[in-house]
N, C-alpha and C positions, 0 to 999 in steps of 0.2 A: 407212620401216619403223623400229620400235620401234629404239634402240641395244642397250637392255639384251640383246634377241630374235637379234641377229645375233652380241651374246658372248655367251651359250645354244651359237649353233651352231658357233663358234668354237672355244669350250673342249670342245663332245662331239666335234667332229672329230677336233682334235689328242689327248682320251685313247683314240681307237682307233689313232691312229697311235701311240701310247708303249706301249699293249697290244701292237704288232707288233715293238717295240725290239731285245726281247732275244733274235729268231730270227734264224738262220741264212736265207741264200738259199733253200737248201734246203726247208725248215721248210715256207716260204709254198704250196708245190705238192701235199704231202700228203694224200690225203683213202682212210686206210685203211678206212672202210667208207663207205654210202651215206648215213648219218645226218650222216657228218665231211664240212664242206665244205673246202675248201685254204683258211689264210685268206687267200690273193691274192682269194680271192674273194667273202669278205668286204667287203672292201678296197673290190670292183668294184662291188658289189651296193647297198652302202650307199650308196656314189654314184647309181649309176645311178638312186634313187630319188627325189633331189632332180633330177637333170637333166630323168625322163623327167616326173614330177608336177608340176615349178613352172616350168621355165626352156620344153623343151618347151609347155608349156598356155599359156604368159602373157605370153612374151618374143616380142615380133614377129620374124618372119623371123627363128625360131632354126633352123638347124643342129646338128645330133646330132654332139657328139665323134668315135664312129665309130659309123656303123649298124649293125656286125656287134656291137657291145658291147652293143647293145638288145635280142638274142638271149641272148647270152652271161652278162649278169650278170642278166636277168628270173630271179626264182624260182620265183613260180607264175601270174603274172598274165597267165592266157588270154586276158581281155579285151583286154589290150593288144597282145598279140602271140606268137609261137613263143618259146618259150622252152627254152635245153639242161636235157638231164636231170639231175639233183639228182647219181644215182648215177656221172655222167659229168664233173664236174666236176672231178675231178684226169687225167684225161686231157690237159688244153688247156694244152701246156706256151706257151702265148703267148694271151694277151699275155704279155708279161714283167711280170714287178714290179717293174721302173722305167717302166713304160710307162703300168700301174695309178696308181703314186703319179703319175704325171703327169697324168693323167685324173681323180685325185681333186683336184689343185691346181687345172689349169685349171676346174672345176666352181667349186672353192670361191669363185675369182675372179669367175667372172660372176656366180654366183649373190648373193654382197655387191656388186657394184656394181647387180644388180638391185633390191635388197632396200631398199639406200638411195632408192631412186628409184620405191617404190611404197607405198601405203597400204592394198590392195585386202585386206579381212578373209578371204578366201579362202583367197589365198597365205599369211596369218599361218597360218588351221588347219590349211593342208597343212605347212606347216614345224612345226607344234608335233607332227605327226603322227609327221613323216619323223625330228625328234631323237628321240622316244618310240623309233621302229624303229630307229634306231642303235643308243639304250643298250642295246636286245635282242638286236641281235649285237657289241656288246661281253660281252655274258654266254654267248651262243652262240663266241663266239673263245675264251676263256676254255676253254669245254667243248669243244671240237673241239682246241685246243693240247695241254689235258689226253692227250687220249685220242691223239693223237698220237704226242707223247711218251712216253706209256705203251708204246704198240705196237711200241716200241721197246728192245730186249733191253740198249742202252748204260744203261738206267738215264737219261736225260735230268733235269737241273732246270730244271727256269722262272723258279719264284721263292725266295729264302731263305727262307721260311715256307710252309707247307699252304694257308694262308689258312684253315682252321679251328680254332679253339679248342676247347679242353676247356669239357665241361661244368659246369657248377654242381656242386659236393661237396653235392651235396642228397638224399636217398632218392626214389624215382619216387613221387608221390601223385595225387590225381586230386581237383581242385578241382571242386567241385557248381558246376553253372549252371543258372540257374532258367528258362532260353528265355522261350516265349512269343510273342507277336509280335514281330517283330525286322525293321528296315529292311537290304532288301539292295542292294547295289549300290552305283553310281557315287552318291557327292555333286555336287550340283548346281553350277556354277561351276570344278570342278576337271576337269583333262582325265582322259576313259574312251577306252573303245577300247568300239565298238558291243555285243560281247557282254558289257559289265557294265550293260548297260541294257533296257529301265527301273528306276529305283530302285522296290521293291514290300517288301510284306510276308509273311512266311514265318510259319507257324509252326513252332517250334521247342520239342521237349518236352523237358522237365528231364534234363542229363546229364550225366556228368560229364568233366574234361579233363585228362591229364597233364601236370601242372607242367613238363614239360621234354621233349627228344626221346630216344629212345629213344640209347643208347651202343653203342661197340662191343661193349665187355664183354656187357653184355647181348644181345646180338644174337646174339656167338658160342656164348652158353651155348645157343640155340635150334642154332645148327649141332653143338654136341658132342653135343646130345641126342636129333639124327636130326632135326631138324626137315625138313630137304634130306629126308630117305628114306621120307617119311609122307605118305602123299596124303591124308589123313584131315582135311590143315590146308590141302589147297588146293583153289583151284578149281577147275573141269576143265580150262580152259585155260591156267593157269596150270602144273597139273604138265604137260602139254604140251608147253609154253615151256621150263618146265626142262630137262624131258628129253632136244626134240630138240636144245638149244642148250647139253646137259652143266652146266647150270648149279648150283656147289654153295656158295657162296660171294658178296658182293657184287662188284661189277666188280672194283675193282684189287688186289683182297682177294691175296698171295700167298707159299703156305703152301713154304716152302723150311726143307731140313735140319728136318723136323715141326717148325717154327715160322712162325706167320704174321705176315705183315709187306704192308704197306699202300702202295703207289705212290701219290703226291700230287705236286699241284706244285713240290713242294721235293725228289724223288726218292721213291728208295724209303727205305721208312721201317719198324722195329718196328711191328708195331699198338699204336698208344694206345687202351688199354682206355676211357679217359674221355673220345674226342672219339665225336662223334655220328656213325652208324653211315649211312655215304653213299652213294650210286650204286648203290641196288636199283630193282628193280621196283615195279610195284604190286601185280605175284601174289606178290613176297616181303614186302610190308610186310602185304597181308593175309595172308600164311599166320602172319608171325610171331603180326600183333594174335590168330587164331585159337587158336594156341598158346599164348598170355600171358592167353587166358580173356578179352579184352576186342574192340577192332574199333576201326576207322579211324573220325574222325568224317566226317561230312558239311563241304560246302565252307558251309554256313548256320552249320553249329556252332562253326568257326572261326573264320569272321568276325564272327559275332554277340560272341565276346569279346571282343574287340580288340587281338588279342596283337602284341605287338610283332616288329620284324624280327628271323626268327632266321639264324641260320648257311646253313640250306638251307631250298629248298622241299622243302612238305612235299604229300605224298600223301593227299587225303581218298578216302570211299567210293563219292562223288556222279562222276555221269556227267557228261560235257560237252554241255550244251543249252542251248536260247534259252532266256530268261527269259520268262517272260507280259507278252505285247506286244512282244518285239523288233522291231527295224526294223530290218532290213541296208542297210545304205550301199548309195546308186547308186553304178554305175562300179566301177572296179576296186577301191575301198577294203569294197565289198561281199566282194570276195575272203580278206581279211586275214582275216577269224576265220570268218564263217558258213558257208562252204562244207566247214568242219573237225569240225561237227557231230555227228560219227559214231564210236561207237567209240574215244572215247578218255575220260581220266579227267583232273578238275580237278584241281589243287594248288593251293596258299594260299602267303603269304608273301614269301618272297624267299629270296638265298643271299647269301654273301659276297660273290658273284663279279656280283650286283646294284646298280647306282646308286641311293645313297639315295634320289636324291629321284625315280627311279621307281618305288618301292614305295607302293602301297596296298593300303586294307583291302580294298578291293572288286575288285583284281586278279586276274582268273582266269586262270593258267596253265594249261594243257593237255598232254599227251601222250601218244602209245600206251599203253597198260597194259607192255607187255612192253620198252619203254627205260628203260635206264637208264644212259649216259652225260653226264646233265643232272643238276648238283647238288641232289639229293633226298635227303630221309630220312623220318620218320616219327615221329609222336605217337598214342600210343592214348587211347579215349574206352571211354569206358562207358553204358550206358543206369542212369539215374537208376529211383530207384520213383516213378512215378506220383501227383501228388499227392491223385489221386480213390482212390486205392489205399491208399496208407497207414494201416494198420492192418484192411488187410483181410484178402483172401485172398493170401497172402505167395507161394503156390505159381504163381497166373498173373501176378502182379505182376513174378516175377522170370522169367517166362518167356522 
């Protein structure tokens, strides 16, 4: 196997083992709602996916670490076997986490002396697969640490910085795009994950896009002016969502002595009016866009500009479906996205807490509408006039 390909797996092991550094024993067991996994189990999971996909399938007379672990750290892969429940996952005070890191050693060990000793292009795509699925729960550790420590009244820090920046000193403006037909999807030659494929053509009509993402400051002026108390600006299901889950405010948003102040990974913090307004929903970025007189764009309309990596994902208006012609993976890697088809909404981008070098344009993230403990924010679009319209009747152009 390639050298370069086994320091690839090398170096994304060990930064999820340095994502886990600066926690307590404690820390690792936690899993305060059913979205947070503990991250021991993380830890487990991300192994468990190299052992059961490459060393399982391809290593003669392998033997399983332990067979209760092929229960234990499965997340969703029915096809392969029973798998414990998502929501039961901080229950399992054992294995230990020294038991864990010893379970991720001994894998890494067999898995490079196997590695060395094959050529088989298979094993290459399952491994370029299984690093791809790491770097994603290195940003899922990230967000379940967060909310962790959040949940927690000591005030907890992680790290000496938010890991968000302030925005651009720029005023909000909304750049024309002139659409059109526009290639979506995975490019040819670089690694996709089945639901960014086929690469196809969309049309795309003229519209326009926010030079930047939306800020606290701004966001809060939608909460001083009742945006929270006006069903006028949301969904059906979204004021729903609000209501029965009391939601008035973004997640760690926290309004003490009438002043509000912001829980980040560096603690709690004053709200910073100029960093980008993070951890809503998708019924609160669209109730805002509704309020602000504009609308979320589509997941075509953002990738069609090619905007660079921002701070967080972002929330488009577009649903989560197959592309025209998709093909689901045989086997269990059929699992990974297509079976998630339903009911949830794309995002574009990337966040901080993302590895550069897994971000693409053609990256489609996913999530319920109503989560928001996954580093999100929000950019408004506008619909463009027409250019069979212009100068015509102004009154259905801008309709």
């Amino acid at each position: 196997m390639n050298e370069k390909l086994i320091d690839s797996y090398l170096r994304v092991r060990k930064k999820t083992e340095d994502l886990v550094n600066p926690l307590e024993i404690e820390d690792f067991t936690v899993q305060p709602i059913e979205d947070v996994s503990p991250p021991k189990w993380h830890l487990g999971h991300t192994t468990w996916f190299f052992e059961t996909f490459i060393l399982n399938q391809f290593k003669k007379n392998y033997s399983f670490y332990s067979p209760k672990f092929q229960e234990i750290f499965n997340s969703y892969y029915k096809s392969v076997g029973p798998h414990w429940l998502q929501a039961h996952r901080g229950n399992l005070s054992r294995p230990t986490v020294k038991e864990i890191f010893k379970f991720r050693h001994q894998i890494d060990e067999s898995l490079i002396d196997f590695l060395k000793n094959t050529d088989d292009p298979k094993v290459e795509n399952i491994l370029n697969v299984g690093l791809e699925h790491e770097k994603q729960h290195q940003e899922l550790l990230l967000m379940d640490i967060k909310y962790i420590f959040g949940a927690n009244t000591l005030e907890l820090s992680y790290l000496e910085n938010s890991g968000l920046k302030e925005l651009p000193d720029i005023p909000l403006e909304f750049i024309p795009v002139e659409g059109g037909l526009v290639k979506i999807g995975a490019n040819d030659g670089a690694f996709s994950y089945d639901n960014e494929r086929p690469r196809h053509q969309v049309f795309v009509a003229p519209f326009k896009l926010a030079n930047r993402l939306i800020s606290n400051g701004e966001y809060l002026k939608f909460i001083t002016e009742g945006g929270y108390d006006d069903s006028s600006f949301w969904l059906s299901d979204g004021w729903d969502f609000k209501n029965e889950n009391n939601i008035m405010a973004p997640m760690y948003w926290r309004k003490i002595d009438n002043k509000w102040h912001e829980y980040c990974l560096s603690g709690l913090e004053d709200l910073n009016l100029l960093k980008p307004v993070s951890h809503i929903s998708f019924y609160e970025a669209d109730a805002f866009a509704l309020w602000a007189g504009k609308r979320l764009p589509t997941e075509f309309e953002w990738e069609c500009t090619n905007l660079s990596l921002t701070e967080l994902w972002e929330w488009t208006s577009s649903s989560y479906l197959p592309y025209p012609g998709y093909k689901r993976e045989k086997g269990p890697f059929g699992e990974y996205n297509g079976k998630f088809m339903c009911g949830q909404k794309v995002l574009k981008g990337g966040s901080f807490a993302s590895p550069l070098n897994h971000i693409r344009a053609g990256y489609r993230n996913f999530y319920h509408p109503g989560k928001r403990w996954h580093f999100c924010g929000l950019r408004l679009a506008e619909v463009d006039v027409l250019p069979s319209l212009k100068g015509g009747d102004s009154s259905y152009a801008n309709a």
